[in-house]
N, C-alpha and C positions, 0 to 999 in steps of 0.2 A: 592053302588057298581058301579051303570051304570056311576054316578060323576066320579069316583077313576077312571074307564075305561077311561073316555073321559082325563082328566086330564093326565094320561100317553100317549095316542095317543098325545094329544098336544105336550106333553114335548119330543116325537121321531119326531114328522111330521115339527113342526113348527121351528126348525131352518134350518131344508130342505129349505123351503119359502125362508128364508132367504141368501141363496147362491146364486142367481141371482144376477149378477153385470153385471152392463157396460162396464165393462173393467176387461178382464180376460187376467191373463200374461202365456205367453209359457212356459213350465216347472213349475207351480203354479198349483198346485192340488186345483180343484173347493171347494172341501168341506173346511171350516174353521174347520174344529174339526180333531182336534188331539187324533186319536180314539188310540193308545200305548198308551196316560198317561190319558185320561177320567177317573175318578175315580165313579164309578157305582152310591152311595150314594151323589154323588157332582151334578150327571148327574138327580139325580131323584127331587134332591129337591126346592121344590117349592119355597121356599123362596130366597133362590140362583138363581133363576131362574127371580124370580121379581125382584131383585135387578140389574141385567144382562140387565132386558129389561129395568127397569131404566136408566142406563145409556148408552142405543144404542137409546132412542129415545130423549135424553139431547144429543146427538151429532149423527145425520144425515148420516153424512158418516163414520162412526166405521166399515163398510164392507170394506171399503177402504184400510183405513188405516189399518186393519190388511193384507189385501193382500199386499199393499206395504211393509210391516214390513215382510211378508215371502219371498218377492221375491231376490232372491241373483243371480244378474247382471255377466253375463259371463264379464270377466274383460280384459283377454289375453288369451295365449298361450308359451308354455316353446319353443324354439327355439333349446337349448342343456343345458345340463348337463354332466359337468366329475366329476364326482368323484359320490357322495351322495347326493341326492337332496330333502328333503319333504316339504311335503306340508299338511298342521294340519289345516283340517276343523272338526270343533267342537269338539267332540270327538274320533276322527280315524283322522288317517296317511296316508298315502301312498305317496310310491318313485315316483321323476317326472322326464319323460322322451320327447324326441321329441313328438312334439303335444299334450302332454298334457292342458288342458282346466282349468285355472284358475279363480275362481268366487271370488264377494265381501266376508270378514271376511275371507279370504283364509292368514295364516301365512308360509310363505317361509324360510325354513332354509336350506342353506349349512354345510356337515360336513368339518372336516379339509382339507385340500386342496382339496378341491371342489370347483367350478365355477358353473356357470349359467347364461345364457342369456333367458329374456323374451323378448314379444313385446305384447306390451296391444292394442289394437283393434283400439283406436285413433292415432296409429303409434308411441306410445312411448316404448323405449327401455329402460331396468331396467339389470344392470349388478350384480351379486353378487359375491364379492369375498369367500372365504373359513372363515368358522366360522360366518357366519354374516346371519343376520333377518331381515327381511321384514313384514309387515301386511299391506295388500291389503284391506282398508274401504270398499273405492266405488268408480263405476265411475258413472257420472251424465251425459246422453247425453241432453243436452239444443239444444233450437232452433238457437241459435248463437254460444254457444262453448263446450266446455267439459268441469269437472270438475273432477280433480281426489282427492283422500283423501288417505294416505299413511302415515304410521309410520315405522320409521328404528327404529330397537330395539335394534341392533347390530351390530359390523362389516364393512365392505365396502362397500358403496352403491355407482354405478354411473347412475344417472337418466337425460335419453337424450330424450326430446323431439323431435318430427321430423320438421324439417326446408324445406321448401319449395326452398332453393336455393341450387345451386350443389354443388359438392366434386373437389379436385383439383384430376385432371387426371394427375397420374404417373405411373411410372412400377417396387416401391419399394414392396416391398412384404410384407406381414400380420404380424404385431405384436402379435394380440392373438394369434398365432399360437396352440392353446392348444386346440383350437373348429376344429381345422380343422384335417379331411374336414367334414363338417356338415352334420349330417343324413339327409337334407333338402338338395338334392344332389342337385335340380335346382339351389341352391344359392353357388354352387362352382363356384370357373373357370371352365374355359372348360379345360382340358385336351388335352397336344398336342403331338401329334403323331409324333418321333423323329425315322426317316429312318436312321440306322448308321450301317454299316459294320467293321468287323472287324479291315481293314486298312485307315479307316475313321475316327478316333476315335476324330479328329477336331472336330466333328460337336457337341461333347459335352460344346463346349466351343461358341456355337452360343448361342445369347441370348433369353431368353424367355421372348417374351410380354405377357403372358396370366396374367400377374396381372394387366397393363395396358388395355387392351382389357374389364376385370371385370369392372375395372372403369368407362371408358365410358359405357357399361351396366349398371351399377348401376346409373347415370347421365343420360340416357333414359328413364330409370320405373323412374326417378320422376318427368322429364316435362310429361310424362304422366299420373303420378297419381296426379299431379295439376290440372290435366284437372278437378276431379271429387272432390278432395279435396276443392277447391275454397277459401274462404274465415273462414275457423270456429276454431278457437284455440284453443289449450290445456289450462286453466287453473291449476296448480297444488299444492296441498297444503301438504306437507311434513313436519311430526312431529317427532321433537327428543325428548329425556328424557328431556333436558334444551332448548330447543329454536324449532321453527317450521318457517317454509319458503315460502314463497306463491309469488306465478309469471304466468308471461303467455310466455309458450314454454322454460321452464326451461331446462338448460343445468348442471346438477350439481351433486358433487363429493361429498360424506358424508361419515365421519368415527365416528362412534359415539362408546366411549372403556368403558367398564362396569367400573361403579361409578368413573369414572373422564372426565376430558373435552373433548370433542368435536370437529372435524373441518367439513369445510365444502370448497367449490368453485365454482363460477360459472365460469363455462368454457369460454374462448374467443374463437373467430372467428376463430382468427390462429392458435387456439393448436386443434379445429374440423379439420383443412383446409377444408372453406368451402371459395368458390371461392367467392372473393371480386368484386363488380360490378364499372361501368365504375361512378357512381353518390354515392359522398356519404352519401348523404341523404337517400338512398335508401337504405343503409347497415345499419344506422343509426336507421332506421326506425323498422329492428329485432334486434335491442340490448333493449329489454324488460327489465321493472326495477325487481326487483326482493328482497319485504319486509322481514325482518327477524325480527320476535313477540319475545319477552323475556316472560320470565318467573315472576311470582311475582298475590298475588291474585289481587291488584288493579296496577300492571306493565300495561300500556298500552302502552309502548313506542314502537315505530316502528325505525327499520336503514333500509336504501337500500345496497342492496350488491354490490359493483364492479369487474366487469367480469375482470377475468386473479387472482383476488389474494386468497390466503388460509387466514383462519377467522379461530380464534379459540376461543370458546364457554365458558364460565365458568360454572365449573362441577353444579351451581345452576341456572344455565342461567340467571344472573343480567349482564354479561357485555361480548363485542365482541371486539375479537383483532384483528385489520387488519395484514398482512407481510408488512416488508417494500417493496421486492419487485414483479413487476409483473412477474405471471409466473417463479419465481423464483425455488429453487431448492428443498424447503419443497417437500419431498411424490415423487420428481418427474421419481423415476426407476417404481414408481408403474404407476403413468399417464404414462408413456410411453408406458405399453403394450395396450392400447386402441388408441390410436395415430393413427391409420390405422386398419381400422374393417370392410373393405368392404363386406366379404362376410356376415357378420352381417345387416349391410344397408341393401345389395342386398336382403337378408332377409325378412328386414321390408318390403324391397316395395313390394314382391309379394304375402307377408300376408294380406295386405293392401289391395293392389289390390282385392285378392280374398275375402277377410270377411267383410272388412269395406266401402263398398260403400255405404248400406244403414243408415250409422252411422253420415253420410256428408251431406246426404241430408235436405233443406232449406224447402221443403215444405214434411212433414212427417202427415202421418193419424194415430192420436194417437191410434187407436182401432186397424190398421192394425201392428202397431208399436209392441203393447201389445204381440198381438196375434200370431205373425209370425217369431218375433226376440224375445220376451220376455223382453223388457225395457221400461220400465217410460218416456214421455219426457218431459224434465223439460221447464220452462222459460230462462229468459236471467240472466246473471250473471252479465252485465256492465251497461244495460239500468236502466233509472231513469223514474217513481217512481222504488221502487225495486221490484222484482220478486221472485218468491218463490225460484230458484237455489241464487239468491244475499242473500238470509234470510236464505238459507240453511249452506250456508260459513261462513254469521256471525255467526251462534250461533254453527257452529263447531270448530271456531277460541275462541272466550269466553269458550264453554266448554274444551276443549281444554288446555286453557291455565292453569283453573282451577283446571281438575283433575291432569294435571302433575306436578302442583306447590304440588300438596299434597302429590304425589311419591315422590318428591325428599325432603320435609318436613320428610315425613316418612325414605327413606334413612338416612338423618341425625339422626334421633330418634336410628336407629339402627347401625348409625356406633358410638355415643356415649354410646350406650349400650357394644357395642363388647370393647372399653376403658376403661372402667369400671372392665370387667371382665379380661383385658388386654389382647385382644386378637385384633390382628391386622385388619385392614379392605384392602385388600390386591385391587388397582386400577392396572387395566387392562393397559400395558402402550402399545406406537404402534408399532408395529415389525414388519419383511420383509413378515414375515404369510402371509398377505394378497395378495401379489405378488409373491415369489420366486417359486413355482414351476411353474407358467406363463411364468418368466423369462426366467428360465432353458431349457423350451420345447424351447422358441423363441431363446435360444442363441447356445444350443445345439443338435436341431431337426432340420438340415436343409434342409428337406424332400420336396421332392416336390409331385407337384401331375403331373410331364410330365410322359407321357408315352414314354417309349424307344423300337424302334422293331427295332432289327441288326437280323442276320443270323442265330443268335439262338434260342432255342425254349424259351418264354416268359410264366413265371409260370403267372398263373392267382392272386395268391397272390403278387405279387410282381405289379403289374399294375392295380389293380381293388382298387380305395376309399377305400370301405368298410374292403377289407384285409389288406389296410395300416392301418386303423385305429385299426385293431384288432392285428396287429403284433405288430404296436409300444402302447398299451395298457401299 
């Protein structure tokens, strides 16, 4: 009996013992035990129990690694949402609004004509057109760079890394116009107080600089958030059903259409307008190459993408079609409403500003790191020998390429089945969906945010952001 006693103390006390780590992460609950599914009979028995310690003292750090395995890395934050926006962690939903907090394994979907802008913590910007999906892996903070991991599943994807050099200052006004004005009032323009009387009515035809003004604002927050940003890259590795993409400070356009092909773009300098330096070595020096992996179980073939043209993907990812030409007119009413996003930038930088400064830093105390922010910090992704973030790319790039060669295997399996029975396998082809109600608000919204005070009484709904945006809903 007094055996049978001791034996049960052991089997409640001693993996208590065993929760002590070195390194405990913010938001990671200390205990390892998942006391909702412990199965009583699983918990008592001794022989499970040996087999258990068996294999934690055949591998040393098994406390580790299961903490690493729980910890799910705050990744961004939602910027704005029109229309319907979720967000499908694990088993539950919920709709995303401003400020909403996006973590690793977080799946993003837009409903129909719905939009969404994020900014993930390393200052990268994820736009979602209407109907389209996103799955957020990881992000990997390294001592030299970031590493993100991302699958488009659907839909419209434009993923813009943040670029360290300025925006062309002009005073043409917003293209997305359909965010505006952003519940993140700081990142508007300012508002400008229009004195007009009655028998004044000229002065409605004075011009407004307040989108010029923004710009240079936004061209300020970022020589000053270079000050703290310095030297540390985005890394980014984006997976479609046929091909996947990997670059450092990727600028890129994906449409990837259920069970048929694929496109994709890396954006040039001049369709960002991002101001060209007096050295062209110097501009030379951020045109980043930018690998595109094929599909196939022993495909190992690598292409470089060239910035300005649309690629289009074969629906089994064995082959990529360049355009003939640059920047040409493929897709190009939908790039156009991203063409000018200032208050989107202005955005990123004071996100930036306020959440990611300790994300930048070159000298980080991994324990202070765990415990305060809640992330890992990994090795170097570029240095040689290789580092655990370089071993961690390879073997997401091989698996990777692996499991989705067996989806689209399996596709095939089932679009010859639905042939069989004659029934059609119906591909998604690409349509203005993506764009036109974007359009519509920028062609026919041409609202401004001036505020006008004449001699008359000035409703509050008519001059306050937040009522224009609830009036023109």
């Amino acid at each position: 009996m007094n055996k049978a006693i001791f034996i049960l103390f052991f089997l409640l006390i001693g993996p208590l013992w065993a929760q002590k780590s070195s390194l405990d992460f913010k938001g990671v609950q200390r205990s390892l035990i998942n006391w909702k599914t412990v199965h009583p009979y699983h918990w008592l028995d001794l022989d499970i129990w040996k087999e258990d310690l068996k294999e934690r003292e055949a591998n040393p750090s098994w406390e580790s690694l299961i903490k690493n395995r729980m910890l799910k890395e705050k990744i961004g934050k939602v910027i704005q949402c029109v229309g319907k926006c979720l967000n499908y962690r694990g088993k539950a939903f919920n709709q995303l609004k401003y400020n909403s907090i996006l973590r690793e394994g977080d799946e993003i979907q837009t409903d129909n004509e719905s939009y969404l802008w994020i900014f993930l913590f390393d200052g990268t910007l994820v736009r979602l057109s209407p109907s389209s999906s996103i799955s957020f892996k990881e992000i990997n903070v390294g001592i030299d760079e970031f590493f993100l991991n991302a699958r488009v599943n659907y839909g419209n994807i434009l993923w813009l890394s943040r670029d360290t050099r300025l925006y062309e200052e002009n005073n043409l006004r917003e293209t997305d116009s359909l965010f505006l004005p952003l519940d993140f009032l700081e990142a508007n323009p300012k508002s400008k107080m229009v004195k007009i009387k009655e028998d004044q009515l000229e002065k409605y035809l004075e011009i407004d600089k307040s989108n010029l003004e923004h710009a240079k604002k936004l061209n300020r927050l970022i020589l000053e958030n270079n000050l703290f940003v310095l030297d540390k890259p985005t890394y980014s590795f984006i997976v479609m059903p046929n091909g996947s993409i990997f670059g450092k400070s990727l600028k890129l356009e994906i449409v990837v259409l259920d069970g048929g092909a694929s496109f994709l773009k890396k954006r040039s300098d001049e369709q960002l307008k991002l101001v060209a330096g007096q050295i062209e070595e110097e501009d030379n020096a951020h045109n980043f190459p930018a690998s595109f992996y094929y599909r196939g179980f022993e495909n190992r073939d690598v292409s470089e993408l060239e910035e300005g043209f649309w690629y289009q993907v074969g629906y089994d990812g064995t082959n990529l079609a360049r355009s003939a030409q640059k920047n040409g007119p493929e897709y190009a009413m939908g790039e156009y409403i991203t063409s000018k996003i200032t208050s989107i930038l202005v955005a990123r930088e004071l996100l930036l500003r306020e959440f990611s400064h300790k994300l930048f830093s070159h000298s980080i105390d991994v324990n202070d790191f765990a415990a305060n922010y809640g992330y890992r910090l990994w090795g170097s992704l570029t240095k040689t020998p290789k580092e655990d973030l370089r071993k961690r790319f390879d073997f997401v790039k091989e698996y990777t390429r692996r499991v989705e060669t067996t989806n689209l295997l399996e596709r095939e399996k089932f679009k010859q089945r639905q042939s069989l029975r004659g029934l059609d396998y119906v591909t998604e082809p690409f349509s203005n969906r993506f764009y036109i109600r974007a359009l519509k608000d920028y062609y026919f919204n041409r609202l401004r945010l001036t505020r006008v005070k004449d001699d008359r009484e000035v409703l509050n709904s008519t001059s306050h952001p937040f009522w224009i945006r609830v009036r023109h809903k």
